[in-house]
PyMOL commands that place a pseudoatom at each C-alpha (Angstrom):
pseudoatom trace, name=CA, resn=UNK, resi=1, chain=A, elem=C, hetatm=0, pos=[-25.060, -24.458, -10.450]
pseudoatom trace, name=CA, resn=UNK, resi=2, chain=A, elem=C, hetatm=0, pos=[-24.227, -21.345, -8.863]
pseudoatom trace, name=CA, resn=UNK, resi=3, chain=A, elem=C, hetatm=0, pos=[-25.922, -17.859, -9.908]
pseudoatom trace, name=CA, resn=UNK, resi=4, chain=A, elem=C, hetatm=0, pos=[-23.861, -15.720, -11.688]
pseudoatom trace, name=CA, resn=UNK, resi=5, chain=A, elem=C, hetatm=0, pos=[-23.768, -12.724, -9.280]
pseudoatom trace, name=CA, resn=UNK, resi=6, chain=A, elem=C, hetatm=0, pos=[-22.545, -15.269, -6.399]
pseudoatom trace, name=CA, resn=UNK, resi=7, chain=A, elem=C, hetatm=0, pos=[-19.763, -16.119, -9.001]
pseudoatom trace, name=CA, resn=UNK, resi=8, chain=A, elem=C, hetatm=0, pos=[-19.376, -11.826, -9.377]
pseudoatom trace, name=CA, resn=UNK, resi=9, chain=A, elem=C, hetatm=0, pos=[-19.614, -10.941, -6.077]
pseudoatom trace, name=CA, resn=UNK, resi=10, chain=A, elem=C, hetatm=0, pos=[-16.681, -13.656, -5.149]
pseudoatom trace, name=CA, resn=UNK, resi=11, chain=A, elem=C, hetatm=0, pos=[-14.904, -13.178, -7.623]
pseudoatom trace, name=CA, resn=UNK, resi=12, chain=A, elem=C, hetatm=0, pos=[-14.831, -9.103, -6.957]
pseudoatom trace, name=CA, resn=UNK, resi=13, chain=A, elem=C, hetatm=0, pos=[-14.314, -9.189, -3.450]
pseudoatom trace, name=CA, resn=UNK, resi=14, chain=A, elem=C, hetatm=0, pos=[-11.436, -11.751, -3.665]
pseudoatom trace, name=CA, resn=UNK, resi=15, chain=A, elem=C, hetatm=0, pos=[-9.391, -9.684, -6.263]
pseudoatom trace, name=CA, resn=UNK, resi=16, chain=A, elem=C, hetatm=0, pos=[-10.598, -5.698, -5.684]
pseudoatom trace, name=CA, resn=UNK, resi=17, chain=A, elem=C, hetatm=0, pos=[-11.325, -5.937, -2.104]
pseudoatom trace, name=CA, resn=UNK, resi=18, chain=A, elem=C, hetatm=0, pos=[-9.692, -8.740, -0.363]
pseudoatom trace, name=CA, resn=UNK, resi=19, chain=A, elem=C, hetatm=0, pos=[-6.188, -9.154, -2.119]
pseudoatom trace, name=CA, resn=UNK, resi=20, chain=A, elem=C, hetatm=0, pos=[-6.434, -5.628, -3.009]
pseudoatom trace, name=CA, resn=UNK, resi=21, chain=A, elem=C, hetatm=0, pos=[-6.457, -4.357, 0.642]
pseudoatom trace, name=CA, resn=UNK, resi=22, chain=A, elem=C, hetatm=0, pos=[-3.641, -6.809, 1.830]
pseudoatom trace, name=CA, resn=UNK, resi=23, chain=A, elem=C, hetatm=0, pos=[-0.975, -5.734, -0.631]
pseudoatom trace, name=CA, resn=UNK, resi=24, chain=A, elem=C, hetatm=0, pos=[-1.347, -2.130, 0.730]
pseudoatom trace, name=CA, resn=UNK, resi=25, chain=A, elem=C, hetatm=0, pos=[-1.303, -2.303, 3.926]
pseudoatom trace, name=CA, resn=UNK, resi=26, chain=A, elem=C, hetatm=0, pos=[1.518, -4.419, 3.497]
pseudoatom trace, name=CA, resn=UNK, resi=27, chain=A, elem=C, hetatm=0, pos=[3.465, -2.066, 1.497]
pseudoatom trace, name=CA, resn=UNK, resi=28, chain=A, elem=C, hetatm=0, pos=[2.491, 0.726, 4.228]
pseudoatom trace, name=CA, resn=UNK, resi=29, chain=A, elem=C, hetatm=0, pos=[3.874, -1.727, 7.257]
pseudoatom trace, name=CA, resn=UNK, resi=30, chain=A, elem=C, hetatm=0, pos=[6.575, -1.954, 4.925]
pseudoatom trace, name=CA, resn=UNK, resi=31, chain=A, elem=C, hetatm=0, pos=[7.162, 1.516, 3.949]
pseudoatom trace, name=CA, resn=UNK, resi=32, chain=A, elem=C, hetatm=0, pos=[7.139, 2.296, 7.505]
pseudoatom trace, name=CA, resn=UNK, resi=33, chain=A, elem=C, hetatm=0, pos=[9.907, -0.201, 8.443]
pseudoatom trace, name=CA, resn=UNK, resi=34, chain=A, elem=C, hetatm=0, pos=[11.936, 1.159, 5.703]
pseudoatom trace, name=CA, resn=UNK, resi=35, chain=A, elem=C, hetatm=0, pos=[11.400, 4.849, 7.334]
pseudoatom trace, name=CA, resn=UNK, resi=36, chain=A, elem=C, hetatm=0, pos=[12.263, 3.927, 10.846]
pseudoatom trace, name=CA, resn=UNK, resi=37, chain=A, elem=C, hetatm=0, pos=[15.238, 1.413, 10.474]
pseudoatom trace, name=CA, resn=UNK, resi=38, chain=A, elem=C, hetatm=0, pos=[17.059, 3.960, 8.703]
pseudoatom trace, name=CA, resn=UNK, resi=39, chain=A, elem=C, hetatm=0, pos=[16.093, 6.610, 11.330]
pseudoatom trace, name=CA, resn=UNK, resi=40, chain=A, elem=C, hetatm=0, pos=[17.451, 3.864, 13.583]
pseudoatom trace, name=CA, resn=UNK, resi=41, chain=A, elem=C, hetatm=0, pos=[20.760, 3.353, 11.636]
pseudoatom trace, name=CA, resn=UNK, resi=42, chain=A, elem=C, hetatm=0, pos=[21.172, 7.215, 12.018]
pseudoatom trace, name=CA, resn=UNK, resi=43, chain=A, elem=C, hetatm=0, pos=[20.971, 7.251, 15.502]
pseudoatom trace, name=CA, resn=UNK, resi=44, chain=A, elem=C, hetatm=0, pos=[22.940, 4.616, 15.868]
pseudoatom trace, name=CA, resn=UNK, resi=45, chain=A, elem=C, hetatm=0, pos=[26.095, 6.474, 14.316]
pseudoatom trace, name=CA, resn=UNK, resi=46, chain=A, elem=C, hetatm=0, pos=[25.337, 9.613, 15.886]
pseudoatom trace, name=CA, resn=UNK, resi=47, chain=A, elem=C, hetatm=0, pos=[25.706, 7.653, 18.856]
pseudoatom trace, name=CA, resn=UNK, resi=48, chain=A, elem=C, hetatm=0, pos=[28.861, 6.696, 17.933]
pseudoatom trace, name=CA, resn=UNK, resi=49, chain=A, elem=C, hetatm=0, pos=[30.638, 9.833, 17.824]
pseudoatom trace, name=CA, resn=UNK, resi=50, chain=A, elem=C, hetatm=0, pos=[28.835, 11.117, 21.446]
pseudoatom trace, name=CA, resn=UNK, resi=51, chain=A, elem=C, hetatm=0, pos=[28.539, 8.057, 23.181]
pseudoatom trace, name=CA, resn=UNK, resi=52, chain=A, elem=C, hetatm=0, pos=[27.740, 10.234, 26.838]
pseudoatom trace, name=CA, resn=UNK, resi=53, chain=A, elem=C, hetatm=0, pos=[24.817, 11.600, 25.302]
pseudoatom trace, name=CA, resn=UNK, resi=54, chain=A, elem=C, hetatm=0, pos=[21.747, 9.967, 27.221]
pseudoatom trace, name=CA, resn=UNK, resi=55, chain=A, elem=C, hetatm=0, pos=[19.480, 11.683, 25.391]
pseudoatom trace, name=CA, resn=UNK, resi=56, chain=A, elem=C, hetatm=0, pos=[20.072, 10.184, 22.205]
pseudoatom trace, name=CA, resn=UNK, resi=57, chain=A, elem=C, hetatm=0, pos=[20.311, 7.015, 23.281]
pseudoatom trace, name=CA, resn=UNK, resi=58, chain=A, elem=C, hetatm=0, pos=[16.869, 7.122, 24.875]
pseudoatom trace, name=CA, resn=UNK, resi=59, chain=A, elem=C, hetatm=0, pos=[15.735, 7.812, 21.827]
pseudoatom trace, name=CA, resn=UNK, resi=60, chain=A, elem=C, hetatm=0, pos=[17.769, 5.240, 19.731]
pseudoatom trace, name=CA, resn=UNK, resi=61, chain=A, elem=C, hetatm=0, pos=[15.867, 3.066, 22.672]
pseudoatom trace, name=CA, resn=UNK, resi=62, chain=A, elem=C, hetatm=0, pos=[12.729, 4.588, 21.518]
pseudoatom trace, name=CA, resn=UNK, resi=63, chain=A, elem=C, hetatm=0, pos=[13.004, 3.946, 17.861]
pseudoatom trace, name=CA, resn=UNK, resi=64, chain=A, elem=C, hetatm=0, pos=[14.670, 0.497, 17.942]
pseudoatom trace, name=CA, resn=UNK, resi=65, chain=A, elem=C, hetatm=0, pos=[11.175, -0.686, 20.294]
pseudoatom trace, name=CA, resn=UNK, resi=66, chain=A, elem=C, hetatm=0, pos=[9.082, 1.143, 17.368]
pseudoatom trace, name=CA, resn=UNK, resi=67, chain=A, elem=C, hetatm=0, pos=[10.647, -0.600, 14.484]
pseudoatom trace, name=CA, resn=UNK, resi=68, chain=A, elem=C, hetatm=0, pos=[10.514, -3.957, 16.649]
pseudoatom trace, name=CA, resn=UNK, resi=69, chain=A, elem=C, hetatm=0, pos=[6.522, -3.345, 16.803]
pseudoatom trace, name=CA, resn=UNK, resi=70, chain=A, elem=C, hetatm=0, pos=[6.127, -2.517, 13.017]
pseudoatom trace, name=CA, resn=UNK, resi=71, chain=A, elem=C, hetatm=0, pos=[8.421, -5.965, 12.492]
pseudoatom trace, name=CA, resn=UNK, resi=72, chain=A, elem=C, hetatm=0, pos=[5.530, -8.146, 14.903]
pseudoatom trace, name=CA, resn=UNK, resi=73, chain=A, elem=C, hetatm=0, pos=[2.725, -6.204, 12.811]
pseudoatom trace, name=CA, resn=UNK, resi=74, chain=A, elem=C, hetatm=0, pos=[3.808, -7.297, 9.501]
pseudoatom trace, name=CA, resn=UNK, resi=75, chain=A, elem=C, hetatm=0, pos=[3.878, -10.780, 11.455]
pseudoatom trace, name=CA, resn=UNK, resi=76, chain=A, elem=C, hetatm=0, pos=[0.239, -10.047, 12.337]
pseudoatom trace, name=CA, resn=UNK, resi=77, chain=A, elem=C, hetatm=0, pos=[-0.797, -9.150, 9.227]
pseudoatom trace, name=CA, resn=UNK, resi=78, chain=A, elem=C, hetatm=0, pos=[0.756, -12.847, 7.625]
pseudoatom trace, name=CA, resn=UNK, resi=79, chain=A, elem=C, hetatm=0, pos=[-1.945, -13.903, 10.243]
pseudoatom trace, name=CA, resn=UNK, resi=80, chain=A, elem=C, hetatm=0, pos=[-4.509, -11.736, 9.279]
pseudoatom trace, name=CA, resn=UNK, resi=81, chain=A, elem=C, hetatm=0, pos=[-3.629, -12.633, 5.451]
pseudoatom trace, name=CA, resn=UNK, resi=82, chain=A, elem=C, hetatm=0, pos=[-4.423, -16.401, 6.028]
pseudoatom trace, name=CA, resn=UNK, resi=83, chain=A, elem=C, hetatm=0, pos=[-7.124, -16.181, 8.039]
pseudoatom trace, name=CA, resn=UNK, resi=84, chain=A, elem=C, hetatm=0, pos=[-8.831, -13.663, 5.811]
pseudoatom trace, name=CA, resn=UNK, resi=85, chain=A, elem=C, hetatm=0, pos=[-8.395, -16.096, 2.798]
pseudoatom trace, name=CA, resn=UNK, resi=86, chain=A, elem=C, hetatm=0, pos=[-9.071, -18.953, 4.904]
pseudoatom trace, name=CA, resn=UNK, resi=87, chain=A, elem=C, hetatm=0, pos=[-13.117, -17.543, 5.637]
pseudoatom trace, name=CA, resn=UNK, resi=88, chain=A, elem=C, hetatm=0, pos=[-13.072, -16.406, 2.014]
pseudoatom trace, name=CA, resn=UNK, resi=89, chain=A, elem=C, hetatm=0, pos=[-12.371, -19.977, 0.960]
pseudoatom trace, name=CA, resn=UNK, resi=90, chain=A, elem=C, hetatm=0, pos=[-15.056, -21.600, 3.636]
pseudoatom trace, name=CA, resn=UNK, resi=91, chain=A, elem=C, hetatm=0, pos=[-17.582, -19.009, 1.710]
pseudoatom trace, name=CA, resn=UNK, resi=92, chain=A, elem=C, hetatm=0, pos=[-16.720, -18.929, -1.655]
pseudoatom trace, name=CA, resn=UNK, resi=93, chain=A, elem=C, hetatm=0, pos=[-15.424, -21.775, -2.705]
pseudoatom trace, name=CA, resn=UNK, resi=94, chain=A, elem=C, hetatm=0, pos=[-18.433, -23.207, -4.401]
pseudoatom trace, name=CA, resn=UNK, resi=95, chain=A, elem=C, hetatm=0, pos=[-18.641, -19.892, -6.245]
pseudoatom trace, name=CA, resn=UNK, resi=96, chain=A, elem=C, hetatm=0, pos=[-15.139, -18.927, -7.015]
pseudoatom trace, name=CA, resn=UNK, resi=97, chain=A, elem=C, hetatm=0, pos=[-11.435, -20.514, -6.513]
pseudoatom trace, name=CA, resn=UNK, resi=98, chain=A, elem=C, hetatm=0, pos=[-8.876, -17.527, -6.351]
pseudoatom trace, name=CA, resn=UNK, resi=99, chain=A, elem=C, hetatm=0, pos=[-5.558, -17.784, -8.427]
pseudoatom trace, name=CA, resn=UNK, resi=100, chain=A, elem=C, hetatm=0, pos=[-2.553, -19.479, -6.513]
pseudoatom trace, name=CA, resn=UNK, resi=101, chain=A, elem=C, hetatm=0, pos=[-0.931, -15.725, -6.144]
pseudoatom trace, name=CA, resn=UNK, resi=102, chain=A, elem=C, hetatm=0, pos=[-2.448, -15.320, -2.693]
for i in range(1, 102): cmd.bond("trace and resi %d" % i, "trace and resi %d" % (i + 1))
show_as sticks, trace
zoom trace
């Protein structure tokens, strides 16, 4: 039977630490895609009205590749997710099974 603090220590690090830490950064990626698609959507109609302007499309460019890379990282982070409960699983799973809500 397993010791009680193995059961704690699972236990804790699976819902204060683990699941804890991937809904926020998450919500940052997120927050963050939020912030630049509408800076995007901006530039995009101020490009409208002055299509000759080079400068601002440069940096429509430059903040349509940004929000592109925040898109892959919340991709990366789905991979990080898994893998992160997949080692917690290997470890703990004689001491502690997680609610479904991963």
């Amino acid at each position: 039977m397993a010791a009680p603090s193995e059961v704690r220590t699972c236990e804790d690090f699976a819902e204060f630490q683990l699941r804890e830490a991937h809904a926020s950064r998450e919500k940052i990626i997120k927050s963050c895609i939020a912030q630049t698609s509408n800076v995007v959507k901006t530039l995009r109609e101020e490009r409208e009205k002055a299509q000759d302007d080079v400068a601002l499309l440069k940096q429509l460019r430059q903040e349509q590749t940004k929000l592109k890379l925040m898109q892959s990282e919340l991709n990366v982070e789905e991979v990080v997710n898994d893998r992160s409960w997949k080692v917690f699983n290997e470890r703990c799973r004689i001491y502690y099974k997680p609610p479904k809500s991963q």
